[in-house]
DSSP file (Angstrom, degrees, kcal/mol; ACC not computed):
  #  RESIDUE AA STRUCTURE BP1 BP2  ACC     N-H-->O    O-->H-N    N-H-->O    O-->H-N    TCO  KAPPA ALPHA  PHI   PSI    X-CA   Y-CA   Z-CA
    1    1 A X              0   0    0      0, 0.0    23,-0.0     0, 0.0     0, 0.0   0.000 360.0 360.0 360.0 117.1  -10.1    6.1    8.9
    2    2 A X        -     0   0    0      1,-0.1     2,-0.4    21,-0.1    20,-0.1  -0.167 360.0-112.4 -48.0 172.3   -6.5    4.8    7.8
    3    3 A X        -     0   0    0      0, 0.0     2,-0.1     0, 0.0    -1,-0.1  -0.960  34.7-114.3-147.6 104.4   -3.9    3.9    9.9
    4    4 A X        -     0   0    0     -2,-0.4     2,-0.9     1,-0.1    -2,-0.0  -0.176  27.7-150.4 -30.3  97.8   -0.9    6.3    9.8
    5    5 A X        -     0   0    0     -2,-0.1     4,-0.1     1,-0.1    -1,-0.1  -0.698  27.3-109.2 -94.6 115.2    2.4    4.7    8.4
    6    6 A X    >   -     0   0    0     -2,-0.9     3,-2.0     1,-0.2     4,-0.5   0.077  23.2-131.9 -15.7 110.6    5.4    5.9    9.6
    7    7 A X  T 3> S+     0   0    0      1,-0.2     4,-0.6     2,-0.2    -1,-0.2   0.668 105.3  65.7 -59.3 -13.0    7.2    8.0    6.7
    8    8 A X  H 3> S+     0   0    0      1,-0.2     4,-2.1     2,-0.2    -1,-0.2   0.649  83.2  79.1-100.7 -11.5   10.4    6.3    7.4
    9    9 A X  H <4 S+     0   0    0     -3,-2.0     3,-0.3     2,-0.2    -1,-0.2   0.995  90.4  50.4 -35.9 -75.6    8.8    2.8    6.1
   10   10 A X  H  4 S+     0   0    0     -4,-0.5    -1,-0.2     1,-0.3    -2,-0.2   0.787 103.1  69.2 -64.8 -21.4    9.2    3.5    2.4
   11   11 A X  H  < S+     0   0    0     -4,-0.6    -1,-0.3     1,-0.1    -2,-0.2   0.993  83.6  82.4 -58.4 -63.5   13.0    4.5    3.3
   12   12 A X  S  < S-     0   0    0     -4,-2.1    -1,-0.1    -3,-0.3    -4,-0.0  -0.042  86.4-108.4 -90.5 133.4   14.0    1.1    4.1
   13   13 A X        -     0   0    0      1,-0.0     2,-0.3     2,-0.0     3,-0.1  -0.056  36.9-178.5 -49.6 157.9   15.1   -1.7    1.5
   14   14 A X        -     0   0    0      3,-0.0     3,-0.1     0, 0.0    -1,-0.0  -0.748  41.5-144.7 178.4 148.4   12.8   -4.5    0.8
   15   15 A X  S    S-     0   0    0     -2,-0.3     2,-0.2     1,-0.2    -2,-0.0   0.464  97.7  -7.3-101.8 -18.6   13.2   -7.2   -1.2
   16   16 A X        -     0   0    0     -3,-0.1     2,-0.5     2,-0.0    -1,-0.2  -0.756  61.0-163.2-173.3 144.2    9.2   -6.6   -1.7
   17   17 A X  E     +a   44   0A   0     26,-0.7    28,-2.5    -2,-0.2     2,-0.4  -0.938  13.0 172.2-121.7 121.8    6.8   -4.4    0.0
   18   18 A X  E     -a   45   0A   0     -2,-0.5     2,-0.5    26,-0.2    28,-0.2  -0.948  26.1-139.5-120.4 143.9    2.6   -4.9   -0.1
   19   19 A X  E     +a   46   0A   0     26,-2.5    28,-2.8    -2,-0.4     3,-0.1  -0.887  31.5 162.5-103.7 136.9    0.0   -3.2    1.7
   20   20 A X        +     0   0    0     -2,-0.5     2,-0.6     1,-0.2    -1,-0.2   0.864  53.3  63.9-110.6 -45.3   -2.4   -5.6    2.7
   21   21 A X        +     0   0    0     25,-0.0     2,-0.3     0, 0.0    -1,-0.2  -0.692  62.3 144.7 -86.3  90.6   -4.7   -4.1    5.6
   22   22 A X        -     0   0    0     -2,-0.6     2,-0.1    -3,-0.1   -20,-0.0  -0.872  37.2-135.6-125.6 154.7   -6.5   -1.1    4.1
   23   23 A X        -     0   0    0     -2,-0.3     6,-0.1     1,-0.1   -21,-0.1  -0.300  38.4 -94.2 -97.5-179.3  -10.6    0.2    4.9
   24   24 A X  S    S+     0   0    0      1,-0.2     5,-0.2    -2,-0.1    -1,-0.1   0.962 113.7  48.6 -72.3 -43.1  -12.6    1.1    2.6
   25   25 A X  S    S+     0   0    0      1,-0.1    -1,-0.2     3,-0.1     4,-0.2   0.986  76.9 121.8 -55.2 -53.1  -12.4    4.7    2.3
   26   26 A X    >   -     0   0    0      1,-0.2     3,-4.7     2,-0.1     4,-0.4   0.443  65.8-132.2 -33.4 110.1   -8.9    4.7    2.1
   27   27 A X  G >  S+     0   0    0      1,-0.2     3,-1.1     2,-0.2     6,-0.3   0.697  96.9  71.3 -40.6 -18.9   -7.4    6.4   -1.2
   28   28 A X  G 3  S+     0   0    0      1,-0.3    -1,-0.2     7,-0.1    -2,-0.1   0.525  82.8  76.0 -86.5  -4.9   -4.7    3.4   -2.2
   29   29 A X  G <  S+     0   0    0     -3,-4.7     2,-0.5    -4,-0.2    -1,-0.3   0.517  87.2  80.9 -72.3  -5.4   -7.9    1.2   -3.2
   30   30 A X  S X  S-     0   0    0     -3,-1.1     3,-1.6    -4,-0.4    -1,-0.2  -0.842  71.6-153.7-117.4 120.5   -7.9    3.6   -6.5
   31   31 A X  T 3  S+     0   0    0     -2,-0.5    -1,-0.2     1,-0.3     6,-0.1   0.317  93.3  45.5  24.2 -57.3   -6.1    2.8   -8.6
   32   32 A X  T 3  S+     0   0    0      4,-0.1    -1,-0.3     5,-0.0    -4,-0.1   0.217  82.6 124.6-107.5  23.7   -5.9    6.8  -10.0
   33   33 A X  S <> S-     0   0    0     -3,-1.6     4,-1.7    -6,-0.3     5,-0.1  -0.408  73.9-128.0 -65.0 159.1   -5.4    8.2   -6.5
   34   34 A X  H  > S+     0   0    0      2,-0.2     4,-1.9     3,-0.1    -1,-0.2   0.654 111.9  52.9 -68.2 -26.1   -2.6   10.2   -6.2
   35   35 A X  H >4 S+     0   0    0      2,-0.2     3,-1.1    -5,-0.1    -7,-0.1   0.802 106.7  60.3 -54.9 -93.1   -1.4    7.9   -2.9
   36   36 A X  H 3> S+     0   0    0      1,-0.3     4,-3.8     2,-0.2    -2,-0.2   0.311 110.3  35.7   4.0 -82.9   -1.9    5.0   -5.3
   37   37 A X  H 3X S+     0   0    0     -4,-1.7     4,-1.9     2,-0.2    -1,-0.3   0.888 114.1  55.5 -81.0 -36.0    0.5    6.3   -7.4
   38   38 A X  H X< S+     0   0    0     -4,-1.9     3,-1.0    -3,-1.1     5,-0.2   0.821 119.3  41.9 -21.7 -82.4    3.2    7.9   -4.4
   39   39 A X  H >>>S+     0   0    0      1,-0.3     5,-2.8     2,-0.2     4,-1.8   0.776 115.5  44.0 -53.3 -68.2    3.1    4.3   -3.1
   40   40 A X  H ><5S+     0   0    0     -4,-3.8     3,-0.6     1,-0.2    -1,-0.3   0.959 109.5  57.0 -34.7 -56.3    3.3    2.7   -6.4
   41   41 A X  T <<5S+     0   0    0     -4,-1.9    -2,-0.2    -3,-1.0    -1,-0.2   0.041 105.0  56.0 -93.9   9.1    6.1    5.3   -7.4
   42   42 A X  T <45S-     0   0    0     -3,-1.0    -1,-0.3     2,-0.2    -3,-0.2   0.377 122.3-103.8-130.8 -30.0    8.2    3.9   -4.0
   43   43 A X  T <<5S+     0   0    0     -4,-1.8   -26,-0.7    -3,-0.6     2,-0.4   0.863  83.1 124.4 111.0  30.5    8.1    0.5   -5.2
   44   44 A X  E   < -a   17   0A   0     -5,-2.8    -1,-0.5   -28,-0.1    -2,-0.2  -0.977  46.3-142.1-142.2 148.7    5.7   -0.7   -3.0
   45   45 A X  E     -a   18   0A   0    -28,-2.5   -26,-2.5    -2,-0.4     2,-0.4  -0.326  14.0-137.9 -99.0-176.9    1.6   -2.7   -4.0
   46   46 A X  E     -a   19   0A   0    -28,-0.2   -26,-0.2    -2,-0.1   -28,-0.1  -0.935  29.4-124.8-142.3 105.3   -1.5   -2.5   -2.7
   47   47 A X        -     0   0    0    -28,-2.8     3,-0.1    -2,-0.4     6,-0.0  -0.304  38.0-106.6 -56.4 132.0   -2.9   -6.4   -2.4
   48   48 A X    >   -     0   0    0      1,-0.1     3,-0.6     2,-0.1     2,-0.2  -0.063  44.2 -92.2 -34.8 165.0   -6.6   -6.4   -4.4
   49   49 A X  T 3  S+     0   0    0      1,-0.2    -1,-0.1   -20,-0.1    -3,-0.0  -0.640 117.9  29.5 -76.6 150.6   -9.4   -6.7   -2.0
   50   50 A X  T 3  S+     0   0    0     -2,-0.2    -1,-0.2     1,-0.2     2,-0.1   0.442  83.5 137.5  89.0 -16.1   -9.9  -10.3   -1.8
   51   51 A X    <   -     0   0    0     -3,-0.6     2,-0.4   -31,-0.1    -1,-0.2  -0.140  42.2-145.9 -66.3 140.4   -6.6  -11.5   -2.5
   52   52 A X        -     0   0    0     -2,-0.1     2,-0.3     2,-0.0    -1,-0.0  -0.962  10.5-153.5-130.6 153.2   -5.1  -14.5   -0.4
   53   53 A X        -     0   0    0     -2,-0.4     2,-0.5    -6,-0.0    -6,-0.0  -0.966   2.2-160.5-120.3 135.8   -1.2  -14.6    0.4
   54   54 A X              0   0    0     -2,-0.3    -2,-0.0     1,-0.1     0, 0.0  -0.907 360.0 360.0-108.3 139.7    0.5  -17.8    1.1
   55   55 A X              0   0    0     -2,-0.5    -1,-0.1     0, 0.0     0, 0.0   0.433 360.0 360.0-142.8 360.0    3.6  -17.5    2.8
């Protein structure tokens, strides 16, 4: 089950916003979900599964 994100998240400015920790079910792994693209459409990614971050 996802993990609720506060609506007031996507309000606040970023210089770059990814979601990293998502389960499997969860609708922002496809690509033609309608989260997917709400999420997209806010300015904000969804890291591939598998993906490494250096920071």
């Amino acid at each position: 089950m996802p993990v609720p994100v506060p609506v007031d998240v996507y309000d606040r400015p970023a210089a770059r916003r990814v979601l990293t920790r998502l389960e499997d079910p969860d609708p922002l792994l496809d690509p033609a979900s309608a989260a997917r693209a709400w999420v997209a459409g806010a300015g904000i990614g969804v890291l591939p599964d598998g993906a490494e971050s250096v920071l």
